[in-house]
C-alpha positions as CSV (number, residue, x, y, z in Angstrom):
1,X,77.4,69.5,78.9
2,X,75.5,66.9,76.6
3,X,78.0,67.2,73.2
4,X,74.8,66.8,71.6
5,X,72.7,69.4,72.7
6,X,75.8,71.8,70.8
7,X,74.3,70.3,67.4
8,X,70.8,70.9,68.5
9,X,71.9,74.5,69.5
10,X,73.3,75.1,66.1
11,X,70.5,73.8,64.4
12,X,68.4,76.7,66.3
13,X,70.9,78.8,65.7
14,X,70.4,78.4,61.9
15,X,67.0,78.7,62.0
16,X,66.6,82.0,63.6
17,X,69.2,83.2,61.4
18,X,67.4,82.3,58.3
19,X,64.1,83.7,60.1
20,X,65.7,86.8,60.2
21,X,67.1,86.8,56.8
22,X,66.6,83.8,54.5
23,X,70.2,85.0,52.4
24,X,72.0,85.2,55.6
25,X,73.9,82.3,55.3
26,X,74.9,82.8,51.1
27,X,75.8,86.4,52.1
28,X,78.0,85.0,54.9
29,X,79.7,82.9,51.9
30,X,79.8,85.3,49.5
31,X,83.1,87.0,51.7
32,X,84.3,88.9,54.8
33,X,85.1,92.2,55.1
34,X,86.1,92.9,59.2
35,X,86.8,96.2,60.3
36,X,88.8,95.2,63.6
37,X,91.0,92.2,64.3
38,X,90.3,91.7,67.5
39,X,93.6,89.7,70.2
40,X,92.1,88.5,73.5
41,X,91.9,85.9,76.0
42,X,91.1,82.1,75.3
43,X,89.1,82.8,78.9
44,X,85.7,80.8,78.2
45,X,84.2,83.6,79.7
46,X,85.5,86.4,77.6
47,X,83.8,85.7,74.1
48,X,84.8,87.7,71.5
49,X,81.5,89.3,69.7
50,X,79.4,88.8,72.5
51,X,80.8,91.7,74.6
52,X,81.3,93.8,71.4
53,X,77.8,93.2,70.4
54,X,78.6,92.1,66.9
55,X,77.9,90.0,64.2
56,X,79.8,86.9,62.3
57,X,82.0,88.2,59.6
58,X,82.6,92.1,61.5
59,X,85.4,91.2,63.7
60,X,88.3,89.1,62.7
61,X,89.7,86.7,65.8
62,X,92.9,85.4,67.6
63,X,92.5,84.1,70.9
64,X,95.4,83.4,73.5
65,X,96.4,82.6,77.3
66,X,96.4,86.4,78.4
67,X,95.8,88.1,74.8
68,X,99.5,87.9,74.0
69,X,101.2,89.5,71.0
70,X,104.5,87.4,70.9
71,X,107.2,88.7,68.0
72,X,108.0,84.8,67.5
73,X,104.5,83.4,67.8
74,X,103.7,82.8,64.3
75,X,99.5,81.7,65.2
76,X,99.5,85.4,66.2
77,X,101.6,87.2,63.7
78,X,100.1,84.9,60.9
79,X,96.5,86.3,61.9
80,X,97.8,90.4,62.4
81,X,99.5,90.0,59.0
82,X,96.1,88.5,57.2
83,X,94.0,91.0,58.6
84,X,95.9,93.8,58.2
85,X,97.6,92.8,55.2
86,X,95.0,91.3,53.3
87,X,91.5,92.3,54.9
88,X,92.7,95.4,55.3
89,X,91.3,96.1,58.8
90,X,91.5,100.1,60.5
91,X,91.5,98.6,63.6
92,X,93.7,96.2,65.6
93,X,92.3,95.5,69.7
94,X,94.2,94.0,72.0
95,X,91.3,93.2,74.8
96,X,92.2,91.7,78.5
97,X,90.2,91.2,81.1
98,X,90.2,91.2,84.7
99,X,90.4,87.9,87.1
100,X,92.9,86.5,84.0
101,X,93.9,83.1,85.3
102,X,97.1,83.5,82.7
103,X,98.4,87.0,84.8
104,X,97.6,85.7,87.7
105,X,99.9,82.3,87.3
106,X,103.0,85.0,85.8
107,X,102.0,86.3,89.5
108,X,103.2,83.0,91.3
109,X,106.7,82.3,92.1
110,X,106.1,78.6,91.0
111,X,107.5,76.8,87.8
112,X,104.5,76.2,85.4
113,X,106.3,73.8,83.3
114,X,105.5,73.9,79.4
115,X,103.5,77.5,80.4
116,X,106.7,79.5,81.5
117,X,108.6,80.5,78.5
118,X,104.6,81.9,77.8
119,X,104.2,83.1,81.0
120,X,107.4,84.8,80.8
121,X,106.3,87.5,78.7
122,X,103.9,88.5,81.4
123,X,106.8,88.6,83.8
124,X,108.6,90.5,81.7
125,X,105.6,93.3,81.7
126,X,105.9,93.0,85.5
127,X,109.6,94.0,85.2
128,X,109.5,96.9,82.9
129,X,106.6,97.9,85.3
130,X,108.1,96.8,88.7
131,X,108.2,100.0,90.8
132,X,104.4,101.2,90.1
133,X,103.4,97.6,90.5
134,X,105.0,97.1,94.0
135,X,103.8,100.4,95.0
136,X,100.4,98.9,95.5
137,X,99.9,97.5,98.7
138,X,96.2,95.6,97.7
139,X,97.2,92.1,96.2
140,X,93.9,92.4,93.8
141,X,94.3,95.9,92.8
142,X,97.9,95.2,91.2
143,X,97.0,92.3,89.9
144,X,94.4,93.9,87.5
145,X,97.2,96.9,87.3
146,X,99.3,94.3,85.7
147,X,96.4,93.1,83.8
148,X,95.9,96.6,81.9
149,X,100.0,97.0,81.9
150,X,99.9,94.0,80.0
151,X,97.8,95.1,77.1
152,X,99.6,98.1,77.3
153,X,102.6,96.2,76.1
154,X,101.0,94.3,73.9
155,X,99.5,97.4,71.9
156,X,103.5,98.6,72.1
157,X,104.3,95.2,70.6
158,X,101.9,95.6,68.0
159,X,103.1,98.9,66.8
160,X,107.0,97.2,66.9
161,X,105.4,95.5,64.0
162,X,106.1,96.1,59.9
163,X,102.3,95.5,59.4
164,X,101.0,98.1,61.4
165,X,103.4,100.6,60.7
166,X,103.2,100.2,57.0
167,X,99.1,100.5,57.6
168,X,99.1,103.0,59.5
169,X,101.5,105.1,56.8
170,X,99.0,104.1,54.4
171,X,95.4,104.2,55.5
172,X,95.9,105.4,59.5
173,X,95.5,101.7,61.1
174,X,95.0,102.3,64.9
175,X,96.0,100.4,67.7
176,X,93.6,100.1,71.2
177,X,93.7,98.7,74.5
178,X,90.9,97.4,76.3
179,X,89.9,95.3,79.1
180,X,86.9,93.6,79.7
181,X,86.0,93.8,83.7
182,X,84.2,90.4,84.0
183,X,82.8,91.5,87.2
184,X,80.4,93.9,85.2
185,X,80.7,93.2,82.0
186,X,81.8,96.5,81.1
187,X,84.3,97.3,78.5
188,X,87.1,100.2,79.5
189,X,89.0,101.8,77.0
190,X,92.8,102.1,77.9
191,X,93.1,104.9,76.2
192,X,96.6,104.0,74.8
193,X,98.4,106.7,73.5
194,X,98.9,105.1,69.9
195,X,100.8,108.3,68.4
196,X,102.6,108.7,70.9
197,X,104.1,105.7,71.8
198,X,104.8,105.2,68.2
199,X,107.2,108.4,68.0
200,X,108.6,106.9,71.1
201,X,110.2,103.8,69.4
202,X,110.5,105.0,65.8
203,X,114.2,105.3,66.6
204,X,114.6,101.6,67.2
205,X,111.8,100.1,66.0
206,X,111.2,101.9,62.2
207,X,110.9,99.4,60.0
208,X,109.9,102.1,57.0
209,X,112.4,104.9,56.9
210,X,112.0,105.7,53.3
């Protein structure tokens, strides 16, 4: 890649967005107002609004090794507390996607140095998970097992939160899994039981008994 050819790229970029619309940019200015906040994987290959087909300024971002939603990560609970908080979004995504290099190294018995206390949430998914994930025999089909197990818990991690409960009180914020299967470039729905999981863990987890 010619570093240069990223400014050229941009300049087209602006053009055929003022082609299109010659207030695009001074409506871009003029505020955002997202309806998802999107978590997913720093992957190169996974970006964001292209497989969603949308536009700047309709999806708010945080990226991560293996679209982790870490209690003590404050990148991550700074951004869910903005968008939810303050933008207000009705929607929070946790996306994966299949081949995830991050899974695959909580897969290795190997010490990844500065990477394992991250990589350790993964392997703590694999533990909660351990009996259904052994139970397959095919190396690649529990590795993208663990792959949608992993959002799983991240959506579950997302509802332990005082942000989305309180939203979901007050305006019915919902929590989804997906994965992206970068062999197709097809989107799945997980289909996470958000309701249910949430009476599941009120009993530890509720933050807003009153």
């Amino acid at each position: 890649m010619n570093i240069a050819d990223v400014f050229k790229n941009n300049e087209q970029w602006i053009a055929e967005k003022l082609k299109g619309n010659a207030g695009y940019f001074d409506d871009l200015a003029s505020g955002q107002n997202p309806e998802l906040l999107y978590i997913g994987c720093s992957d190169s290959r996974v970006t964001a609004e292209d497989i969603m087909g949308l536009q700047p300024g309709e999806a708010f971002v945080h990226r991560n090794i293996a679209n982790l939603v870490n209690n003590v990560d404050l990148s991550v609970m700074s951004v869910l507390n903005y968008a939810v908080r303050h933008l207000k979004v009705n929607h929070v995504v946790v996306c994966g996607h299949y081949n995830c290099g991050g899974v695959k190294a909580a897969m290795q018995p190997a010490d990844m140095g500065i990477l394992n206390p991250w990589l350790r949430n993964i392997r703590d998914v694999y533990r909660l998970h351990k009996e259904e994930l052994n139970g397959i025999t095919n190396e690649a089909l529990r590795y993208d097992r663990l792959v949608e197990l992993n959002v799983q818990e991240q959506c579950v991690n997302l509802i332990k939160t005082a942000a989305v409960q309180e939203a979901n009180k007050e305006r019915g914020l919902r929590v989804h899994g997906w994965v992206f299967d970068i062999r197709t470039g097809r989107l799945i729905d997980l289909n996470i039981d958000f309701d249910n999981i949430l009476k599941n863990i009120m009993e530890i987890y509720n933050l807003f008994n009153h």
